[in-house]
N, C-alpha and C positions, 0 to 999 in steps of 0.2 A: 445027329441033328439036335440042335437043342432044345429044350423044351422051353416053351412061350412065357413060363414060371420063373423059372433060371434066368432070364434076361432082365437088367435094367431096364427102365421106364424112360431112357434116357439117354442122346448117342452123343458122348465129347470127344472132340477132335485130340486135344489135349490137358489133360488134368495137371498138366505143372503150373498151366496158367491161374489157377483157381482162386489164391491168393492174390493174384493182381488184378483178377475180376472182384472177388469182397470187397477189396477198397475204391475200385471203381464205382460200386451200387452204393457203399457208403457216401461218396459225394454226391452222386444223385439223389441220396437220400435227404441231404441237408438241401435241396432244392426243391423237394416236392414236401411242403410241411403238412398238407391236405391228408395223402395218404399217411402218413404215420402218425398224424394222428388221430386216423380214425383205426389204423392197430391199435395203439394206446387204450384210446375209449371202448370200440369193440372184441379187441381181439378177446379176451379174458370168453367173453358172451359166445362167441361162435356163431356169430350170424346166419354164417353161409355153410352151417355144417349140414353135411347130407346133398348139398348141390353140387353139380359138375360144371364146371366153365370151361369152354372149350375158344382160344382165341388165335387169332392168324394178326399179326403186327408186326413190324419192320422187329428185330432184332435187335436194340438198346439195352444199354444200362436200364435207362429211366423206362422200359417193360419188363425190365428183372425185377423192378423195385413197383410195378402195376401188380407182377406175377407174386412174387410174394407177399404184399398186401393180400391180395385174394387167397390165398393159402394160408394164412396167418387168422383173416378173418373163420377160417372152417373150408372153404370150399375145396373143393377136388380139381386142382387146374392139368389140364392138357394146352401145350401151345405150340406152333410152328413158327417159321418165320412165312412171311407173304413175299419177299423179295433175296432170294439169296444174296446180289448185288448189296444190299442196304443192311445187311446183319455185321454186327461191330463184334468181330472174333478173332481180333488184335494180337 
């Protein structure tokens, strides 16, 4: 069995697609100017360092580019999807 250490943090279906998700969140990114740039301004600072966010939201691009905002800021994020039907896993 394996130990609870040894495991990723993290379960993908397939990692060939990884590259075609980047450039996915990349375009979302040029649509959400809000969050990045409050990276820009905060990330340096670590706002949210030492906090855990924990969040359940449909499966997007534009939550990849929520989820890493908040990780960029400092935070500690955990997230699920809330609708397996509505997760964009193309």
């Amino acid at each position: 069995m394996a130990n609870s250490e040894d495991r990723l943090p993290y379960k993908v279906a397939d990692l060939s697609l990884a590259a075609w998700g980047r450039n996915e969140i990349r375009l979302a990114e040029q649509e959400m100017p809000g969050l990045i740039a409050a990276r820009e301004e905060y990330g340096p600072q670590q706002p949210l360092a030492g906090l855990k966010v924990a969040g359940s939201l449909h499966m997007t691009v534009q939550t990849a580019v929520l989820i890493e905002t908040l990780s960029d800021l400092g935070a500690d994020v955990r997230w699920v999807s809330c609708n397996i039907f509505s997760t964009q896993d193309h």
